[in-house]
C-alpha positions as CSV (number, residue, x, y, z in Angstrom):
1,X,-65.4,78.3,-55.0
2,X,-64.2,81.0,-52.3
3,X,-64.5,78.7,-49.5
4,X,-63.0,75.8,-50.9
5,X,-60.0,78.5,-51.5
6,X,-59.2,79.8,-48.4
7,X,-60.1,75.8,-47.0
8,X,-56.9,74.7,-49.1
9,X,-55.2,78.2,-48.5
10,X,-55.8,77.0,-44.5
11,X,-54.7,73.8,-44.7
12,X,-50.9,75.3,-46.7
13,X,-50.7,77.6,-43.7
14,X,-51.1,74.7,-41.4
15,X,-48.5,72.9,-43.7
16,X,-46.0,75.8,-43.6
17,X,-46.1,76.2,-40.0
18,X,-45.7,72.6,-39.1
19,X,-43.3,72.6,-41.1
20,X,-41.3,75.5,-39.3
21,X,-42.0,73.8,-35.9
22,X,-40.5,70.8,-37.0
23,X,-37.4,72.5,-38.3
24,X,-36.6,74.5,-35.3
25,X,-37.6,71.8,-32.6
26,X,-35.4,68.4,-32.7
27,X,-38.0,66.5,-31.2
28,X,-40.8,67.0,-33.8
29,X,-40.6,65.6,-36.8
30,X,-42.5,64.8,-39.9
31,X,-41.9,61.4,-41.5
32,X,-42.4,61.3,-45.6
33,X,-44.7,59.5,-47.4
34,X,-43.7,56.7,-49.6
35,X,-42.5,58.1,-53.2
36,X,-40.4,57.9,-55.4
37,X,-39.4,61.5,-55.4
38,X,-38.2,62.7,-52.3
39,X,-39.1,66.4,-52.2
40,X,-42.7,65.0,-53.1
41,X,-43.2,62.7,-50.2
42,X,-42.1,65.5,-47.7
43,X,-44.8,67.9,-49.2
44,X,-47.2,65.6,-49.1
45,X,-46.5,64.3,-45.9
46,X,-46.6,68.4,-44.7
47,X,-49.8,68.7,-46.2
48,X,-51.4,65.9,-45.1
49,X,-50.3,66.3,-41.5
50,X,-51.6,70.0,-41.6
51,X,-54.9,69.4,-42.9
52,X,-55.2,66.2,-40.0
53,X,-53.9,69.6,-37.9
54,X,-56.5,72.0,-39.3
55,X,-59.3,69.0,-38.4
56,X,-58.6,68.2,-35.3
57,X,-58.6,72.0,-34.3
58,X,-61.7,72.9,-36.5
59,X,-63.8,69.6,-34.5
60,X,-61.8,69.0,-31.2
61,X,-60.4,72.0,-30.3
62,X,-63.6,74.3,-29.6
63,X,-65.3,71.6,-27.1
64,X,-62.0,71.7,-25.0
65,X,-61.7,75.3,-25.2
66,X,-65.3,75.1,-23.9
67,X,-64.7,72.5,-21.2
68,X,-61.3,74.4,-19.9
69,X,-63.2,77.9,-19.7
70,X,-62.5,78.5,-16.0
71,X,-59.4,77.0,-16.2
72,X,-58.5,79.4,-19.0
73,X,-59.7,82.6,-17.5
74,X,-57.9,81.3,-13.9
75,X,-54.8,81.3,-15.8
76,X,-55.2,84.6,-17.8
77,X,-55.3,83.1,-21.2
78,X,-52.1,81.0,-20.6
79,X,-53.9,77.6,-20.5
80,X,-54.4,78.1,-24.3
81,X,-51.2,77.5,-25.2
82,X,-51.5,74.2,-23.0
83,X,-54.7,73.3,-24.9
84,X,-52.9,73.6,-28.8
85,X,-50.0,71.5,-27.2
86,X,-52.5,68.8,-26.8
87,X,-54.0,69.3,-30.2
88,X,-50.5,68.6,-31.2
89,X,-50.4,65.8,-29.6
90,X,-53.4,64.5,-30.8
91,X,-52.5,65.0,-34.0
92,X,-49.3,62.8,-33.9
93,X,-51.1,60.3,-32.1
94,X,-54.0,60.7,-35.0
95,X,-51.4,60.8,-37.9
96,X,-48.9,57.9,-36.6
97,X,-51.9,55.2,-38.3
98,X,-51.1,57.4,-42.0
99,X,-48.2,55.9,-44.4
100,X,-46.3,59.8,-43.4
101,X,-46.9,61.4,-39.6
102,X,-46.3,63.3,-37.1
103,X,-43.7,62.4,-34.3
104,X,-44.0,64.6,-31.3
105,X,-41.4,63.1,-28.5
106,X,-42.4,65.0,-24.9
107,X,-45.2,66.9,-24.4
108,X,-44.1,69.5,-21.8
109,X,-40.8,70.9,-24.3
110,X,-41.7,69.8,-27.5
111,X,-45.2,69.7,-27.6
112,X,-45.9,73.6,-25.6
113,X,-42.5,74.7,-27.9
114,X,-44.1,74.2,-31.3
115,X,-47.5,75.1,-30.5
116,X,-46.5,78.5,-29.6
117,X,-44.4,78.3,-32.9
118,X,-47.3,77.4,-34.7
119,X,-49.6,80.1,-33.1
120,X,-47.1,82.3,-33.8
121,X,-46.5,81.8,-37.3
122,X,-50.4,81.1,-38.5
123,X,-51.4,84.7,-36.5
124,X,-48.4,86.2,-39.0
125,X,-49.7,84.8,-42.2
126,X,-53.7,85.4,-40.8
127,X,-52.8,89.5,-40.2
128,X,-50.7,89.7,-43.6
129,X,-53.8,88.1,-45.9
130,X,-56.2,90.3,-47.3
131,X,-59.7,89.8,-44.8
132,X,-62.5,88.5,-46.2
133,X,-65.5,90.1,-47.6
């Protein structure tokens, strides 16, 4: 029951954080899913997007990690930031077949700009939850 916990506990952090990155950067957006209420399509949208988010960077993001090694040391680290702006991407181009998305518009601003808003905000809520045992 623990893991399936701190899964859904995962996936709201991914949520939250998408979330901020939308509202701070113009060009992304989330689109809402079809409901009759509002508020509810917009969470569910969040939600959804941020556990397609939390997939793609659970099965796609350690073999390009892998694959950019050199790269990544060559650059000190900063690659990184270069490799979650194209799991960001990913996941818009992943979530634009759902009813509710993702919408990143350019890569190089919008893209870069919210994954280190993202990173930022998920390495917050990681250092203020209690670790596990």
């Amino acid at each position: 029951m623990g893991l399936m916990i701190a899964f859904i506990f995962r996936v709201v952090i991914n949520a939250l954080a998408l979330a901020a990155a939308a509202w701070i950067i113009p060009g992304i957006t989330v689109s809402a899913a079809p409901s009759s209420d509002q508020t509810l399509g917009t969470v569910l949208a969040y939600l959804v997007v941020g556990l397609v988010f939390g997939l793609v960077n659970a099965v796609v993001r350690p073999v390009v990690s892998l694959l950019s090694m050199p790269i990544t040391c060559l650059t000190l680290g900063l690659f990184t930031l270069v490799i979650n702006a194209a799991m960001l991407m990913l996941t818009s181009w992943l979530t634009q077949y759902l009813p509710m998305g993702l919408k990143v518009d350019t890569f190089f601003w919008d893209a870069v700009l919210g994954a280190l808003i993202i990173s930022i905000i998920s390495a917050l809520v990681g250092w203020m939850t209690p670790p596990k045992r």
